[in-house]
ZAGUBA-844039 format. One record per atom (N, C-alpha, C): residue in one letter; residue number from 1; x, y, z; atom name. Coordinates in steps of 0.05 Angstrom, whole numbers. Layout:
% residues N
+------+-----+--------+--------+--------+------+
! type ! seq !     c1 !     c2 !     c3 ! atom !
+------+-----+--------+--------+--------+------+
!    a ! NUM !      X !      Y !      Z !   CA !
...
+------+-----+--------+--------+--------+------+
***
This chain:
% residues 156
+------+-----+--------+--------+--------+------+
! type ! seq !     c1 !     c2 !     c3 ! atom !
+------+-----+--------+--------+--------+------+
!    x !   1 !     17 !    -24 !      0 !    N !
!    x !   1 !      0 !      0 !      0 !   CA !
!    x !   1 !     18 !     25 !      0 !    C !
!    x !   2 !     12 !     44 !    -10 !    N !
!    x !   2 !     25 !     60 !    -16 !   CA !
!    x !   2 !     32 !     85 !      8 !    C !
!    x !   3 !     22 !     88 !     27 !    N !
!    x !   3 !     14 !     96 !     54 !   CA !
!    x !   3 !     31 !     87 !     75 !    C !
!    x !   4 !     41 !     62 !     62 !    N !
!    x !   4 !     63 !     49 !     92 !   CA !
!    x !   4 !     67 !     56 !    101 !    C !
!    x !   5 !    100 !     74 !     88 !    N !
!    x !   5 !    116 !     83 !     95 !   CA !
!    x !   5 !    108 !    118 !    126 !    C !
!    x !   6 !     90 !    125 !    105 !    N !
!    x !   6 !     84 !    140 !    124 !   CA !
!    x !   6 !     64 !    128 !    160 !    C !
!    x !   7 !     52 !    113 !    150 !    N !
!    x !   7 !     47 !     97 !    174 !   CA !
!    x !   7 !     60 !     80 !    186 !    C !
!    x !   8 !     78 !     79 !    182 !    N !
!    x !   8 !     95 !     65 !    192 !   CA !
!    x !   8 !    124 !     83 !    211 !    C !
!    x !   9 !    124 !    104 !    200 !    N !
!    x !   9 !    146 !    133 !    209 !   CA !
!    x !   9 !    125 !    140 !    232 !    C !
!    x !  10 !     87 !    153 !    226 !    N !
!    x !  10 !     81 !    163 !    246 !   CA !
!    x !  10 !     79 !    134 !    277 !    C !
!    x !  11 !     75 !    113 !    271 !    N !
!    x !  11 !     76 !    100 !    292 !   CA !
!    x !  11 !    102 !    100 !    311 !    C !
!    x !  12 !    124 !    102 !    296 !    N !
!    x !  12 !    150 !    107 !    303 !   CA !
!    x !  12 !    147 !    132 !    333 !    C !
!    x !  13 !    142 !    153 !    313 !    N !
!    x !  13 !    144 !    183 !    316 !   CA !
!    x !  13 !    119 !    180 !    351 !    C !
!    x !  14 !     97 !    161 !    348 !    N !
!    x !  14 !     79 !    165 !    378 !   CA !
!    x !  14 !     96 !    162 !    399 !    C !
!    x !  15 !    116 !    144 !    400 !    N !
!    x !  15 !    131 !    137 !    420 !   CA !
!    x !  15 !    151 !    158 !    437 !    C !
!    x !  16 !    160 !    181 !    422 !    N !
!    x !  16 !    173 !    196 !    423 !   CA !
!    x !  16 !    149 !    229 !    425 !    C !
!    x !  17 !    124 !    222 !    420 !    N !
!    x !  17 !    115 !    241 !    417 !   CA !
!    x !  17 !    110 !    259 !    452 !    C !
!    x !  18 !    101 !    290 !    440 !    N !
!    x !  18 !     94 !    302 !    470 !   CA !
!    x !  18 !     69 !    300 !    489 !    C !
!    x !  19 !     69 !    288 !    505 !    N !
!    x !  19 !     42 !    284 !    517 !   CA !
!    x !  19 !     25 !    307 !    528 !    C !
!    x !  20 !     33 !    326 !    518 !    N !
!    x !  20 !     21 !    352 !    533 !   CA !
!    x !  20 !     23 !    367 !    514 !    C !
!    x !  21 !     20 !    360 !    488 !    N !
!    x !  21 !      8 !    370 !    461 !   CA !
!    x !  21 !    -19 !    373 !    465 !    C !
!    x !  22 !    -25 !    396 !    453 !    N !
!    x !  22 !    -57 !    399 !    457 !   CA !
!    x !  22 !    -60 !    421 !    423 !    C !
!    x !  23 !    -85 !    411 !    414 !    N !
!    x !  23 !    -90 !    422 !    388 !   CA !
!    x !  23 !   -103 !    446 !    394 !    C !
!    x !  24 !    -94 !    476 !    382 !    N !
!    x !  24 !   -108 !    501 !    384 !   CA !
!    x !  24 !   -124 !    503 !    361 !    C !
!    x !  25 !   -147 !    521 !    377 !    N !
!    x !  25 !   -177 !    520 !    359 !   CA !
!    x !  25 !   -175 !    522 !    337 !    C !
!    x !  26 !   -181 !    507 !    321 !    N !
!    x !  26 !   -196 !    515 !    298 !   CA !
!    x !  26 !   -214 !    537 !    285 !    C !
!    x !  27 !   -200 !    548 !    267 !    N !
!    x !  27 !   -213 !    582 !    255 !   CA !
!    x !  27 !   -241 !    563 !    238 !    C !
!    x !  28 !   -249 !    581 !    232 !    N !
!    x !  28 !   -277 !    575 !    217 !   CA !
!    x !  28 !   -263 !    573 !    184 !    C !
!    x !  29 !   -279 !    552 !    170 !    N !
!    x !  29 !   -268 !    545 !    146 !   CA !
!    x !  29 !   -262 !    562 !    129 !    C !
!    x !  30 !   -243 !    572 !    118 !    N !
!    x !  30 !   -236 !    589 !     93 !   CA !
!    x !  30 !   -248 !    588 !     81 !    C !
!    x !  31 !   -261 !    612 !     60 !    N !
!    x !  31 !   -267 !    612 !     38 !   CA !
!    x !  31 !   -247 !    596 !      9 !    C !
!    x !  32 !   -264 !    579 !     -9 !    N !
!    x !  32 !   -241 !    569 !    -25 !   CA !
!    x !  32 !   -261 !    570 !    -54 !    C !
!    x !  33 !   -237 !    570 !    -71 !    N !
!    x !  33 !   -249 !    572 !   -105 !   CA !
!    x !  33 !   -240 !    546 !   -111 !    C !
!    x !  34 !   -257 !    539 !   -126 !    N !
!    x !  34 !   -256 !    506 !   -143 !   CA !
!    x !  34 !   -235 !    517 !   -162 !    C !
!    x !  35 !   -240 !    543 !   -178 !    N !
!    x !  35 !   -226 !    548 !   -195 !   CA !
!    x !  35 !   -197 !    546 !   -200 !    C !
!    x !  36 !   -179 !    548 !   -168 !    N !
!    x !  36 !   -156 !    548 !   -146 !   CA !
!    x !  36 !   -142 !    523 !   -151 !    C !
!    x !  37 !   -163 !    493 !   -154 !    N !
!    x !  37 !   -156 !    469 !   -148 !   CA !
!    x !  37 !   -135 !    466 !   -156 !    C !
!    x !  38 !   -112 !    452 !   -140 !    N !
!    x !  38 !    -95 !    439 !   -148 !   CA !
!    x !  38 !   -102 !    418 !   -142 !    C !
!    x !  39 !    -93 !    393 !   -167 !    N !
!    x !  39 !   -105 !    357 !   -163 !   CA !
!    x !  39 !    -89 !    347 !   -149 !    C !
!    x !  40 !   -102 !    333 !   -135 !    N !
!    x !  40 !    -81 !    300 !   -125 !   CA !
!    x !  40 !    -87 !    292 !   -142 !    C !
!    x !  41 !    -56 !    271 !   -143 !    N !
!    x !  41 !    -55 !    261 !   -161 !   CA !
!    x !  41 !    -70 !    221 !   -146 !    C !
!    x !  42 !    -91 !    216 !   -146 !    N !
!    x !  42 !   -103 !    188 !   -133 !   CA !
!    x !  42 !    -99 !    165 !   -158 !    C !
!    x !  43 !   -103 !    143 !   -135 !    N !
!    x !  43 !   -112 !    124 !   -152 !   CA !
!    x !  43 !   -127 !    123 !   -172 !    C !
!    x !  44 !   -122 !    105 !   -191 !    N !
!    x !  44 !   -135 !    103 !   -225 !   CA !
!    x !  44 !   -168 !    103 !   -209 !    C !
!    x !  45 !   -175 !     84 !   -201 !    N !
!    x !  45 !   -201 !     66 !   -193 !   CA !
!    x !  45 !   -212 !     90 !   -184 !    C !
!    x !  46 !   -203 !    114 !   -173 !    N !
!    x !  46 !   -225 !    134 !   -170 !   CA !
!    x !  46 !   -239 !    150 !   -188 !    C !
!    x !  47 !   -275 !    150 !   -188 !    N !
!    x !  47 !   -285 !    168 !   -206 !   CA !
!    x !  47 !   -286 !    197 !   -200 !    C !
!    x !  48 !   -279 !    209 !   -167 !    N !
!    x !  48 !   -279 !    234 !   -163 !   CA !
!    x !  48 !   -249 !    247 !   -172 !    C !
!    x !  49 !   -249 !    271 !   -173 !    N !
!    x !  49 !   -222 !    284 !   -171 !   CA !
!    x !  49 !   -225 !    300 !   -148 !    C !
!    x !  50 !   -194 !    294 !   -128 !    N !
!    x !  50 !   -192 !    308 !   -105 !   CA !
!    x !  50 !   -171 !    331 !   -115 !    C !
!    x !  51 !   -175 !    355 !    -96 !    N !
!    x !  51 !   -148 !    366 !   -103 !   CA !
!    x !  51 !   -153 !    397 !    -76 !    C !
!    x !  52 !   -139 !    410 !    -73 !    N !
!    x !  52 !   -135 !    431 !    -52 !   CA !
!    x !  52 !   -136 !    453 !    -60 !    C !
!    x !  53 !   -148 !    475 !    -55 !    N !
!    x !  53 !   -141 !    507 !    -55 !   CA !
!    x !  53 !   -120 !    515 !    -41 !    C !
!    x !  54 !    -91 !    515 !    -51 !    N !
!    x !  54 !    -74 !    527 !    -51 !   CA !
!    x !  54 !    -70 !    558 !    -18 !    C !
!    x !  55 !    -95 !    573 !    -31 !    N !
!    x !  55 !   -105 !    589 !    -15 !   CA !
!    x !  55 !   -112 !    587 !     12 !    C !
!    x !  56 !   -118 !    564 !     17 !    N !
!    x !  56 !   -140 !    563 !     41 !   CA !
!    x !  56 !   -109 !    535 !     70 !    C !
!    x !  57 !    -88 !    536 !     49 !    N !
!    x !  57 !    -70 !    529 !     76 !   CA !
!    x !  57 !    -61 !    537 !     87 !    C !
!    x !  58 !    -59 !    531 !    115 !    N !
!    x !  58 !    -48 !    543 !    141 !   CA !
!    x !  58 !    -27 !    527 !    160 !    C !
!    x !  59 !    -13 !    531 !    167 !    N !
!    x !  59 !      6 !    514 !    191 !   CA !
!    x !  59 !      8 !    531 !    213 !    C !
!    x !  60 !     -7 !    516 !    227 !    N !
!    x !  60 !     -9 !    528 !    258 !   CA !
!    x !  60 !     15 !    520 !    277 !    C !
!    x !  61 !      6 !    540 !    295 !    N !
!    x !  61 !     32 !    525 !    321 !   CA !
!    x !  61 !     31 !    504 !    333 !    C !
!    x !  62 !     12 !    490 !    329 !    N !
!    x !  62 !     15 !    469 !    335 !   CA !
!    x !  62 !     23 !    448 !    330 !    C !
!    x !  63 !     35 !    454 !    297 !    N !
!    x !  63 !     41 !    438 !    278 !   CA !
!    x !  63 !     21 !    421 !    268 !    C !
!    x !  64 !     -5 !    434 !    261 !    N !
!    x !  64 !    -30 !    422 !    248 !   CA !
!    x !  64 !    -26 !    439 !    218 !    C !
!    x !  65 !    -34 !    428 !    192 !    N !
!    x !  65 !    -39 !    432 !    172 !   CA !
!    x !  65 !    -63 !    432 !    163 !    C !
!    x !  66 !    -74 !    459 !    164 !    N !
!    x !  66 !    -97 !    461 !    155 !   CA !
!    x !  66 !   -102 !    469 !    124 !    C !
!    x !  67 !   -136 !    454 !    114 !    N !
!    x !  67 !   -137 !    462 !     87 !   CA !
!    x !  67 !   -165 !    451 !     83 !    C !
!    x !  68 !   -171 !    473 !     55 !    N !
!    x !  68 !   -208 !    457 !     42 !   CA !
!    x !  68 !   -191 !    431 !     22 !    C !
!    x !  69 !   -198 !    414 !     22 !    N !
!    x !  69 !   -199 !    396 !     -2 !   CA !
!    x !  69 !   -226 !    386 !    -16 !    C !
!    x !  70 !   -224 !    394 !    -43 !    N !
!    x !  70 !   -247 !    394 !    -60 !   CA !
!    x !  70 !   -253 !    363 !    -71 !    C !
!    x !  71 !   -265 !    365 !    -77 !    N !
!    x !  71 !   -280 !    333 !    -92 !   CA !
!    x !  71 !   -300 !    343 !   -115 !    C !
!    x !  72 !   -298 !    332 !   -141 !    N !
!    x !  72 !   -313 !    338 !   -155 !   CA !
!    x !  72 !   -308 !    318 !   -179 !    C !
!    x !  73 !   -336 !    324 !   -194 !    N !
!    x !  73 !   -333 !    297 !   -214 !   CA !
!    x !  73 !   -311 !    314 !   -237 !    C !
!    x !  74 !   -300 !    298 !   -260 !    N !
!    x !  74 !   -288 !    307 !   -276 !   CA !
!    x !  74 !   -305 !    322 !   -299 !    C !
!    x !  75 !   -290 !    347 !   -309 !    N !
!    x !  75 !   -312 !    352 !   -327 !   CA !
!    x !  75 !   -321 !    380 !   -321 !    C !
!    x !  76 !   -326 !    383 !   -289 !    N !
!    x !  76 !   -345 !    405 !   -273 !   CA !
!    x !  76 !   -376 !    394 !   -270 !    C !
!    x !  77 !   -378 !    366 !   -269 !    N !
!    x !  77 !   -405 !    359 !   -274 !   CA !
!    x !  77 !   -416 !    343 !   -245 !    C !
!    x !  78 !   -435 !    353 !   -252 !    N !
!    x !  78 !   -455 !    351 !   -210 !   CA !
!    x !  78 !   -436 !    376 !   -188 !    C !
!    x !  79 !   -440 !    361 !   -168 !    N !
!    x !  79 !   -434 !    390 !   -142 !   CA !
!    x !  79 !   -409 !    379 !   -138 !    C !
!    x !  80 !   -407 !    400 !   -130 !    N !
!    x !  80 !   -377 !    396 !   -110 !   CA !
!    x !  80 !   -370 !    398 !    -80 !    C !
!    x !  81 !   -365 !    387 !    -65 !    N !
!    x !  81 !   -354 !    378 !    -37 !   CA !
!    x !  81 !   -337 !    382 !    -31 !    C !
!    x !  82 !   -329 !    398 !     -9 !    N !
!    x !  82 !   -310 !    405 !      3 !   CA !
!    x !  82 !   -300 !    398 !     29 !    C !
!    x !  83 !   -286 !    392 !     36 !    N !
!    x !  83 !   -277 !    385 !     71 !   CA !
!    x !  83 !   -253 !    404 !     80 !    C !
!    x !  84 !   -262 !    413 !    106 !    N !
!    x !  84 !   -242 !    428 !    120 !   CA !
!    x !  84 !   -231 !    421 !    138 !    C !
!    x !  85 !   -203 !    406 !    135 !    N !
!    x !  85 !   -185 !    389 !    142 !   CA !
!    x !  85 !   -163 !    389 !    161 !    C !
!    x !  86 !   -154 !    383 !    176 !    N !
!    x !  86 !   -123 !    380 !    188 !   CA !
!    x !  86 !   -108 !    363 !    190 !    C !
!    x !  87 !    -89 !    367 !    182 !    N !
!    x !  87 !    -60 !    340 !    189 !   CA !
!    x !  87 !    -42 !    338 !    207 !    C !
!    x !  88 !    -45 !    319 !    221 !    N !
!    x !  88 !    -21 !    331 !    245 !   CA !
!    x !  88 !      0 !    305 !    236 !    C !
!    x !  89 !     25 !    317 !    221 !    N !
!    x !  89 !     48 !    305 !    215 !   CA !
!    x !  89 !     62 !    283 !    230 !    C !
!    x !  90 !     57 !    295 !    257 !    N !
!    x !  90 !     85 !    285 !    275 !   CA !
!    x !  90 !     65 !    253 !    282 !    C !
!    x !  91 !     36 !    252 !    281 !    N !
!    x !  91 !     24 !    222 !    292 !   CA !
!    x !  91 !      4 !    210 !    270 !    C !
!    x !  92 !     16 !    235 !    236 !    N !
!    x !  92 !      0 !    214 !    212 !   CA !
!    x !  92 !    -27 !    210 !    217 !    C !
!    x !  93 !    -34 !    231 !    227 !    N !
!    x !  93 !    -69 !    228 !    227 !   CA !
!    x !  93 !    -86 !    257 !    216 !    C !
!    x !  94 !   -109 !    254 !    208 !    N !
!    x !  94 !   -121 !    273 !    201 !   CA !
!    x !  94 !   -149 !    272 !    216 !    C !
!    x !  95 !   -158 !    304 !    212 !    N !
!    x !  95 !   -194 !    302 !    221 !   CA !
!    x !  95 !   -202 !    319 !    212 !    C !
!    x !  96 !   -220 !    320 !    214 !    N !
!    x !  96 !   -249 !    333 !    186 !   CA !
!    x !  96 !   -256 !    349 !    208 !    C !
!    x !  97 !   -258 !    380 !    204 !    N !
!    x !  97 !   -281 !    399 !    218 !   CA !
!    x !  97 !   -297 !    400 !    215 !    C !
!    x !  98 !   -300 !    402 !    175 !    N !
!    x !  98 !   -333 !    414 !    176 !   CA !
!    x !  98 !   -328 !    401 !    140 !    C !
!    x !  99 !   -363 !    400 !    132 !    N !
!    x !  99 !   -357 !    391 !    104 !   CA !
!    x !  99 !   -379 !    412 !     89 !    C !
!    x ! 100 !   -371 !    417 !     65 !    N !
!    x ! 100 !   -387 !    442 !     40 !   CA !
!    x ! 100 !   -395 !    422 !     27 !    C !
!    x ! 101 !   -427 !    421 !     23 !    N !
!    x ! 101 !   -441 !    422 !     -9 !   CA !
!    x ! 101 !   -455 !    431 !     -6 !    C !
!    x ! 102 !   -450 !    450 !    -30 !    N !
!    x ! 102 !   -471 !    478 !    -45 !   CA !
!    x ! 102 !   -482 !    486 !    -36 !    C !
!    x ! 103 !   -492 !    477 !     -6 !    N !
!    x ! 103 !   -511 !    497 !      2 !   CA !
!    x ! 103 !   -497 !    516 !     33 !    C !
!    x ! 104 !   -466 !    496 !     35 !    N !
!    x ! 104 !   -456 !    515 !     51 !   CA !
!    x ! 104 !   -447 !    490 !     71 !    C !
!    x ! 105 !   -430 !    512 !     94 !    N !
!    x ! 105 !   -417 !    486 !    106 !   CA !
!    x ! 105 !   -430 !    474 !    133 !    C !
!    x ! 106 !   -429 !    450 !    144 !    N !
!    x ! 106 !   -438 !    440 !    165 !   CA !
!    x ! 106 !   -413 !    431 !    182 !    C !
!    x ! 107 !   -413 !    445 !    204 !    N !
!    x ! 107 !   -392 !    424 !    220 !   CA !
!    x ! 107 !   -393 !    402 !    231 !    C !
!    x ! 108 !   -367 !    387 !    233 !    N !
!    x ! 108 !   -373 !    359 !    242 !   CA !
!    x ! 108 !   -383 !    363 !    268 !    C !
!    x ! 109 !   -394 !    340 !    280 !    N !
!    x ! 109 !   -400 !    339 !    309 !   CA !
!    x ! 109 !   -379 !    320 !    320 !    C !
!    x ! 110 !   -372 !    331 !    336 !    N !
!    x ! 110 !   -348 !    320 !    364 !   CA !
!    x ! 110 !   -327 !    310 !    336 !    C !
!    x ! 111 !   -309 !    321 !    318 !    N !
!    x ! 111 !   -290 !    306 !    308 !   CA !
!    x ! 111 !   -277 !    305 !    323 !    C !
!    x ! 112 !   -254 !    282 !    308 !    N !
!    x ! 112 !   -232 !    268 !    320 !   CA !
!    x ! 112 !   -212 !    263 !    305 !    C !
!    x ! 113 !   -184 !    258 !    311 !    N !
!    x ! 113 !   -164 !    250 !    304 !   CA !
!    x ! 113 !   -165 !    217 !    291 !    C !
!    x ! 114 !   -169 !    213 !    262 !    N !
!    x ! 114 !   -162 !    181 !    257 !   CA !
!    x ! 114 !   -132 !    183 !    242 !    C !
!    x ! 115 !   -130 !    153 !    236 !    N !
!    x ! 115 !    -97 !    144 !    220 !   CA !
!    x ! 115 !   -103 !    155 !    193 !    C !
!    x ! 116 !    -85 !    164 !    185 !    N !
!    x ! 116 !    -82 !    167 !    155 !   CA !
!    x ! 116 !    -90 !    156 !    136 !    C !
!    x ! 117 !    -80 !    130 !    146 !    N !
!    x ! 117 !    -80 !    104 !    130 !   CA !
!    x ! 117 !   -107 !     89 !    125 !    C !
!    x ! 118 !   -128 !    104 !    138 !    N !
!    x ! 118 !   -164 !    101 !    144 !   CA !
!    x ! 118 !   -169 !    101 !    111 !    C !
!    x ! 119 !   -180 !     84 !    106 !    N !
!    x ! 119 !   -190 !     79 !     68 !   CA !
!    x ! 119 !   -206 !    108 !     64 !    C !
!    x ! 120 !   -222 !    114 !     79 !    N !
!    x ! 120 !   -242 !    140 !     79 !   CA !
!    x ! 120 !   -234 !    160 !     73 !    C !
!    x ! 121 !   -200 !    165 !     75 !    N !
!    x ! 121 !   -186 !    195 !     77 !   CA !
!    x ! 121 !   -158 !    192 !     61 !    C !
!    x ! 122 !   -158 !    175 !     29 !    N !
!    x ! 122 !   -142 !    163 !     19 !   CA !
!    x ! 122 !   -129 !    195 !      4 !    C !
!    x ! 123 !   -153 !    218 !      7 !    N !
!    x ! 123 !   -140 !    237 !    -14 !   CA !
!    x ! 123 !   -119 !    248 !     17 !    C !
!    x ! 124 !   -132 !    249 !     41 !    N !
!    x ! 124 !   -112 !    262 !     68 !   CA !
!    x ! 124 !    -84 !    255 !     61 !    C !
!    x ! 125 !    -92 !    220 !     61 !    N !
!    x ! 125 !    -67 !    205 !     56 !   CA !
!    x ! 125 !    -45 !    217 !     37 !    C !
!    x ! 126 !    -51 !    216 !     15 !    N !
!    x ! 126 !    -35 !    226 !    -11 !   CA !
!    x ! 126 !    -27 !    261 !    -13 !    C !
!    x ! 127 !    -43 !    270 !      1 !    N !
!    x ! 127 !    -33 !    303 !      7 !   CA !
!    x ! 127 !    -11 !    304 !     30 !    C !
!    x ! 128 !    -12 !    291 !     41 !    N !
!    x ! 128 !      6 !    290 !     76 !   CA !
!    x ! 128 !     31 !    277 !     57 !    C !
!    x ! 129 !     29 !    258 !     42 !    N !
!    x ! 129 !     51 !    245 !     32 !   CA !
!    x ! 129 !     73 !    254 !      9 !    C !
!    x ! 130 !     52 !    277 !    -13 !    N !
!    x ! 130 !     63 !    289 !    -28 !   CA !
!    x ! 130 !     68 !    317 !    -27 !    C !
!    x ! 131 !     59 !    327 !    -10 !    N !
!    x ! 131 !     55 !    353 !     -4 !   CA !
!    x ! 131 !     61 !    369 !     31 !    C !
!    x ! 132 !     42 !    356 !     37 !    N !
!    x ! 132 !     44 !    374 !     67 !   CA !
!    x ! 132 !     71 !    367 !     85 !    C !
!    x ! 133 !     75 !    333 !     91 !    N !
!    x ! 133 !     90 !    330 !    117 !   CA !
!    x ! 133 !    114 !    323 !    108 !    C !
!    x ! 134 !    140 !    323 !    120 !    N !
!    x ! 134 !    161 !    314 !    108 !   CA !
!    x ! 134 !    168 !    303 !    142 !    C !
!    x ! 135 !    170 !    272 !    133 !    N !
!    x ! 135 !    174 !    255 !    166 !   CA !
!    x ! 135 !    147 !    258 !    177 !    C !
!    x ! 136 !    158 !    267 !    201 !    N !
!    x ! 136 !    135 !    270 !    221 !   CA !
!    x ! 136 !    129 !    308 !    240 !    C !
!    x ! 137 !    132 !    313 !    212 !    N !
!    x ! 137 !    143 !    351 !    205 !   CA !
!    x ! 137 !    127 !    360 !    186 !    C !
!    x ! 138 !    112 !    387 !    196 !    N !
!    x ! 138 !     95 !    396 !    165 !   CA !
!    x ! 138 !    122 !    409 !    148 !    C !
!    x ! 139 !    121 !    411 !    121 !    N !
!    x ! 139 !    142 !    419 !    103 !   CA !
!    x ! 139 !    140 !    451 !    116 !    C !
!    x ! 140 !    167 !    459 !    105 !    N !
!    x ! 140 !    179 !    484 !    123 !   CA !
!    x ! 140 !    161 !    508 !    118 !    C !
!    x ! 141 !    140 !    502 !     83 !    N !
!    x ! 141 !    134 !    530 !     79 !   CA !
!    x ! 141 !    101 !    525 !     69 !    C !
!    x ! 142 !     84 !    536 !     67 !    N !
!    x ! 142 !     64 !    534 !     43 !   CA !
!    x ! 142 !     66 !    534 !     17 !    C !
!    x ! 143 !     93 !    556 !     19 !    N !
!    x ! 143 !    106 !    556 !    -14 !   CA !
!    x ! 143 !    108 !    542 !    -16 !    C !
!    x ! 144 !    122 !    514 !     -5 !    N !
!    x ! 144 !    140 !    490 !     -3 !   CA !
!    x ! 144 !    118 !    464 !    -17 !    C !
!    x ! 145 !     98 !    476 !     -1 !    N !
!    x ! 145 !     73 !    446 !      2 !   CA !
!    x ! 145 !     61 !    454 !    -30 !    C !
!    x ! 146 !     54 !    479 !    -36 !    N !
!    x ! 146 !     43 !    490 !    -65 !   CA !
!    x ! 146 !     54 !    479 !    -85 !    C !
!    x ! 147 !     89 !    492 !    -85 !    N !
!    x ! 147 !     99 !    481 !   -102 !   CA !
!    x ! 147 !    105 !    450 !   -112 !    C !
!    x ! 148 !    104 !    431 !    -83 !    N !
!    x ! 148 !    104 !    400 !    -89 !   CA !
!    x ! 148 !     76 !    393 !   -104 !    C !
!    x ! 149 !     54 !    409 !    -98 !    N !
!    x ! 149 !     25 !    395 !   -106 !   CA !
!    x ! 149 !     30 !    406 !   -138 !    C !
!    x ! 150 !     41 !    427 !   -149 !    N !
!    x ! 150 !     33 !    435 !   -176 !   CA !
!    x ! 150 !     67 !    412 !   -196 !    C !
!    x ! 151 !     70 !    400 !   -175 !    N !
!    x ! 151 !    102 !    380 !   -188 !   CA !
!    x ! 151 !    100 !    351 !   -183 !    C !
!    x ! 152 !     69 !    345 !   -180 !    N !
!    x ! 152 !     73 !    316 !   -172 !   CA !
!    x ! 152 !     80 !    296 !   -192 !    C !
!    x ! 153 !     80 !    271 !   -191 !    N !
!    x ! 153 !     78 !    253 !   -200 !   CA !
!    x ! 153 !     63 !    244 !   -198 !    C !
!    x ! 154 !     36 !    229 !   -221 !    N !
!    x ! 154 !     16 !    204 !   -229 !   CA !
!    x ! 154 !     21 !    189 !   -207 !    C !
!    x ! 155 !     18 !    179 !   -195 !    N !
!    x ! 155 !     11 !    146 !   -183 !   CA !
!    x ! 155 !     -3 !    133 !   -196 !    C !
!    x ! 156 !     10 !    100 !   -198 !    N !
!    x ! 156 !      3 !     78 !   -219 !   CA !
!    x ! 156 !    -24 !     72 !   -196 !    C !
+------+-----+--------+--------+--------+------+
***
């Protein structure tokens, strides 16, 4: 699976992690343009295209990576879905705040921290891997994370 590696570094990385880490609040979801998207690059077998607004990332002090990631069919055809996201590098997990369709956003109730490696969050997966985290470290810049998303490589 293509994810190992990184699940396999953040399991590393718990052992060593700070127990008196605590995640600071979450801002209310950015505004984001579809028009913005940059694609992940996913698996063949998917019919959606995922990809991020550039615009709408943030690296907090806490070392959370925040961002909207879009979903939409190819084409521009039906709605589009958005999720407002965080990655926390150093334990390879992500959680969902709040999610957009068209009629605007809803927040999650009571989210939580899952593994990366969760089948449900395969585009989290592939952004944390090509883009956001380097180890168990968000990349040093936004510039940094932009410029890897607009230089990826296909995955077979």
């Amino acid at each position: 699976m293509f994810g190992l590696g990184l699940a396999l570094g953040a399991q590393a990385q718990l052992l060593f992690e700070n127990p008196d880490w605590k995640e600071s609040e979450a801002p209310p979801p950015p505004k984001f343009d579809v028009q913005r998207m940059l694609e992940v690059d996913m698996p063949r077998q998917r019919d959606l295209r995922y990809g991020v607004d550039p615009d709408t990332i943030r690296i907090t002090g806490d070392g959370v990576v925040r961002y909207v990631a879009i979903a939409k069919r190819p084409g521009n055809q039906g709605p589009v879905n958005a999720f407002y996201e965080g990655v926390r590098c150093a334990s390879g997990e992500v959680k969902t705040y709040a999610r957009y369709s068209g009629d605007g956003w809803r927040e999650a109730k009571d989210p939580q921290w899952v593994d990366l490696g969760d089948q449900r969050s395969t585009h989290s997966l592939v952004l944390a891997r090509e883009a956001l985290c380097q180890s168990a470290a968000p990349r040093s810049s936004v510039g940094e994370m932009v410029k890897l998303l607009k230089n990826q490589k296909p995955l077979d």
